[in-house]
Residue frames as qw, qx, qy, qz and C-alpha x, y, z in Angstrom:
[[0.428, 0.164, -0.564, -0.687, 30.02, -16.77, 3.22],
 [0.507, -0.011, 0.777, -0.373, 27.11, -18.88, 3.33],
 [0.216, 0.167, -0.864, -0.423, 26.57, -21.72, 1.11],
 [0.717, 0.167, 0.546, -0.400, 23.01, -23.66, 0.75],
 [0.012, 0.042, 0.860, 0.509, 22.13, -26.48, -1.88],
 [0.509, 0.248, 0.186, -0.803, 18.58, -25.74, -3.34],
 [0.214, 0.278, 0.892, 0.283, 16.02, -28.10, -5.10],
 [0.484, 0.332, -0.102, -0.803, 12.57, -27.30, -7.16],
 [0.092, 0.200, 0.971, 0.094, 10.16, -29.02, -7.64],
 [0.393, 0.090, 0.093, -0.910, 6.35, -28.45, -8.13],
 [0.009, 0.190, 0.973, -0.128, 3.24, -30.32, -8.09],
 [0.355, -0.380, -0.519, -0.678, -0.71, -29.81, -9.46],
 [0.132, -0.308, -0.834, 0.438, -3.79, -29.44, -6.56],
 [0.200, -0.705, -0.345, -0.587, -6.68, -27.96, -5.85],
 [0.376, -0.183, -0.565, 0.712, -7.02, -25.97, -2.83],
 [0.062, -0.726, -0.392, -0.562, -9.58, -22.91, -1.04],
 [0.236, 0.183, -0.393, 0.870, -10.07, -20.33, 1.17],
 [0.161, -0.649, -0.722, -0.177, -13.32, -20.61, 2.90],
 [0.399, -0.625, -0.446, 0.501, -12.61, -17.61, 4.95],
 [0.420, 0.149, 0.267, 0.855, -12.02, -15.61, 2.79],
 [0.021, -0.735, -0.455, 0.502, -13.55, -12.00, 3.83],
 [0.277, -0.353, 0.340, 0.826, -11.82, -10.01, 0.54],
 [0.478, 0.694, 0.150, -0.518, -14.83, -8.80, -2.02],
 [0.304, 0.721, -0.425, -0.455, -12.20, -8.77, -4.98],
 [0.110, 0.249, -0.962, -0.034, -10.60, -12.21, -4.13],
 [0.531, -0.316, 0.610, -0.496, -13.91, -13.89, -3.27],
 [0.813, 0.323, -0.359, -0.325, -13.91, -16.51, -5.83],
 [0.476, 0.364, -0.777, 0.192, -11.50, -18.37, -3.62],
 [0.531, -0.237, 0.613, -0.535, -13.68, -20.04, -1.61],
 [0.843, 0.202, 0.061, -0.495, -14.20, -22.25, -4.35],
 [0.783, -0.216, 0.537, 0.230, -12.13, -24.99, -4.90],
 [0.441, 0.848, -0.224, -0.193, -9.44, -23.73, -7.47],
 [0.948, 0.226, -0.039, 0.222, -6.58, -25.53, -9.11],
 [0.090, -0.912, 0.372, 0.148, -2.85, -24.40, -8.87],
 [0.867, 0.312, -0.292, 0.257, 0.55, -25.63, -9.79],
 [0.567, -0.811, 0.136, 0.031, 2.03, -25.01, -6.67],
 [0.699, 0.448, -0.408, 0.381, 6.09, -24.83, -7.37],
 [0.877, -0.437, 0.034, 0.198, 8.42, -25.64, -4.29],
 [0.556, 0.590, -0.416, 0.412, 11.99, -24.26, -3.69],
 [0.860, -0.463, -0.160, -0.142, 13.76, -25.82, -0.91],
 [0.366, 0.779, -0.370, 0.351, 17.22, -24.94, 0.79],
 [0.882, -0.455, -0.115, 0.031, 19.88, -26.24, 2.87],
 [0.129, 0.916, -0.377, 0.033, 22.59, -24.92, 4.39],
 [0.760, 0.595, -0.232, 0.120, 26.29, -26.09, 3.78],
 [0.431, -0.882, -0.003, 0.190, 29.74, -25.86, 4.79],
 [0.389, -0.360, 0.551, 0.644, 31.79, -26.72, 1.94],
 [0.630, 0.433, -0.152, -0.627, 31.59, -27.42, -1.09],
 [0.287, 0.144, -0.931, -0.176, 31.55, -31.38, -1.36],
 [0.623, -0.159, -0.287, -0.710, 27.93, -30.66, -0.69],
 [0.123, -0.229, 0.844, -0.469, 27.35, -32.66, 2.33],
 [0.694, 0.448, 0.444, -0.348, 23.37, -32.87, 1.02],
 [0.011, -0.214, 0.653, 0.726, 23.27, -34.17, -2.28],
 [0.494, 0.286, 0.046, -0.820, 20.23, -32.22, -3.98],
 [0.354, 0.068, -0.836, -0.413, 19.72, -35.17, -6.39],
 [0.243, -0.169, -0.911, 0.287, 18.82, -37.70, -3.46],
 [0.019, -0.216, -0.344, 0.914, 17.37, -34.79, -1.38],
 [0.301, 0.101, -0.493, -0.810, 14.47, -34.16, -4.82],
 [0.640, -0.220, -0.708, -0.203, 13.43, -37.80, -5.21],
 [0.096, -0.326, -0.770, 0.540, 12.74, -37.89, -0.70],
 [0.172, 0.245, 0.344, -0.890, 11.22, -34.82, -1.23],
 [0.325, 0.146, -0.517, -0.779, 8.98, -35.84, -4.19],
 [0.401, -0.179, -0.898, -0.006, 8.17, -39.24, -2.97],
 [0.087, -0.380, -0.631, 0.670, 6.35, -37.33, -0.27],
 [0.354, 0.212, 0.024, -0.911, 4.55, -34.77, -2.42],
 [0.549, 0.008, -0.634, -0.545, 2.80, -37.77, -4.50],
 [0.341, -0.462, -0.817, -0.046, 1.35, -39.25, -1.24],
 [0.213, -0.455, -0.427, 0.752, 0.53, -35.84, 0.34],
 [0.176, 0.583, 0.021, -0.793, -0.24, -33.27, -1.86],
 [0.092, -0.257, 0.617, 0.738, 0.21, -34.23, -5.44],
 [0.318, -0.162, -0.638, -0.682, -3.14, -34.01, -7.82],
 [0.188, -0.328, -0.788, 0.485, -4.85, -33.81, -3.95],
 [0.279, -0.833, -0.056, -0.474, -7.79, -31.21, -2.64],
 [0.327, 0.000, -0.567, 0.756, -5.70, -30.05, 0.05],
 [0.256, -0.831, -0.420, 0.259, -9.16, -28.33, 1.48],
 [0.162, -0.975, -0.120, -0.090, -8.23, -25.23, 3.21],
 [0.836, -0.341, 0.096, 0.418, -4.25, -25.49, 3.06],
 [0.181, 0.978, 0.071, -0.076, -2.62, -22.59, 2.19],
 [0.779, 0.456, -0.397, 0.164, 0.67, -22.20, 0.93],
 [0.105, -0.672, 0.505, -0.532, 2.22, -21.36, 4.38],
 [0.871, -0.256, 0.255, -0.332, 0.34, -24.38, 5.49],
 [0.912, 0.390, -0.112, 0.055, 2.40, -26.27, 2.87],
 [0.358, 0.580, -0.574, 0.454, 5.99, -24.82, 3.40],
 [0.271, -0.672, 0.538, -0.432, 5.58, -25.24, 7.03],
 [0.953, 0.158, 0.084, -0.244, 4.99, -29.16, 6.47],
 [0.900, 0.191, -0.173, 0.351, 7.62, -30.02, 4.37],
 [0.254, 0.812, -0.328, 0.410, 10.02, -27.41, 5.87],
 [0.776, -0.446, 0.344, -0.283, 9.38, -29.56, 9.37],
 [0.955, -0.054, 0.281, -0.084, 9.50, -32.65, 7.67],
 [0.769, 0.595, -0.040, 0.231, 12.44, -31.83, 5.69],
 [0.500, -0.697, -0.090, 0.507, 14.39, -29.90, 8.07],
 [0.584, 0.456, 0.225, 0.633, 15.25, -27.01, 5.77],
 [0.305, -0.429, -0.357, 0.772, 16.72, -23.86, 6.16],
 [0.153, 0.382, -0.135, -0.901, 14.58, -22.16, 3.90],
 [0.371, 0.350, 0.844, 0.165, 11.22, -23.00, 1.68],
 [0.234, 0.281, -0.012, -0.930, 9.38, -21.06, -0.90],
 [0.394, 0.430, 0.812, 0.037, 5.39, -21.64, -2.65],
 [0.185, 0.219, -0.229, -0.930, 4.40, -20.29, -5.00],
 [0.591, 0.527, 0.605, -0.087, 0.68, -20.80, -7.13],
 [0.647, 0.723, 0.230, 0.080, 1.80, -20.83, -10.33],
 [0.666, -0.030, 0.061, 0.743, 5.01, -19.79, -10.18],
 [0.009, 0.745, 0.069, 0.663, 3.71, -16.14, -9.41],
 [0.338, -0.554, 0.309, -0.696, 2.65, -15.13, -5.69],
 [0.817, -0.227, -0.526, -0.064, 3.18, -17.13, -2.61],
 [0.357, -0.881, 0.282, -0.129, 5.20, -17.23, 0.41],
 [0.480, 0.514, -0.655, 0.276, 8.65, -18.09, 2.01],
 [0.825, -0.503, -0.239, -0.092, 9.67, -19.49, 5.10],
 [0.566, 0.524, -0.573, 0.276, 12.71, -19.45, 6.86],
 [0.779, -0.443, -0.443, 0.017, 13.68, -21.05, 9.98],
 [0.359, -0.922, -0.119, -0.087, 15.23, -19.56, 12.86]]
């Protein structure tokens, strides 16, 4: 059995896609707003929770509000994002979403 402790969080920006070659999607070269939401995992090995998620939140927050939060991230994308804090966070797992609809995961090797 494997055991991870998970946090969520989530954080306003604006962000675009200048490259964007898609006809349907091509409004997203313009600088567009999102609420970008953040789930973040670590694995375990008991349960007396060697990370405690609490602590784990407020590191990880204090970092979105001088990085990302209420930022133009430019051309950062969410993959650009997970792979950031998943680095800087060492986690074994990260999902973005815009808007708490469509985004990506990450996991680490």
């Amino acid at each position: 059995m494997k055991k991870f402790v998970t946090i969520r969080t989530q954080f306003p920006a604006v962000h675009c896609w200048p490259d964007c070659n898609i006809p349907s999607v091509g409004y997203l070269v313009f600088p567009h707003r999102h609420l970008f939401v953040i789930k973040m995992s670590w694995e375990v090995s008991d349960n007396n929770r060697q990370i405690e998620f609490i602590s784990k939140k407020q590191d990880v927050n204090k970092y979105i509000a001088k990085h990302f939060y209420d930022k133009d991230l430019r051309s950062m994308s969410c993959e650009d994002i997970a792979e950031k804090l998943l680095n800087r966070f060492n986690a074994d797992s990260i999902s973005v979403f815009e808007d708490g609809e469509n985004g990506c995961e990450i996991f680490k090797d």
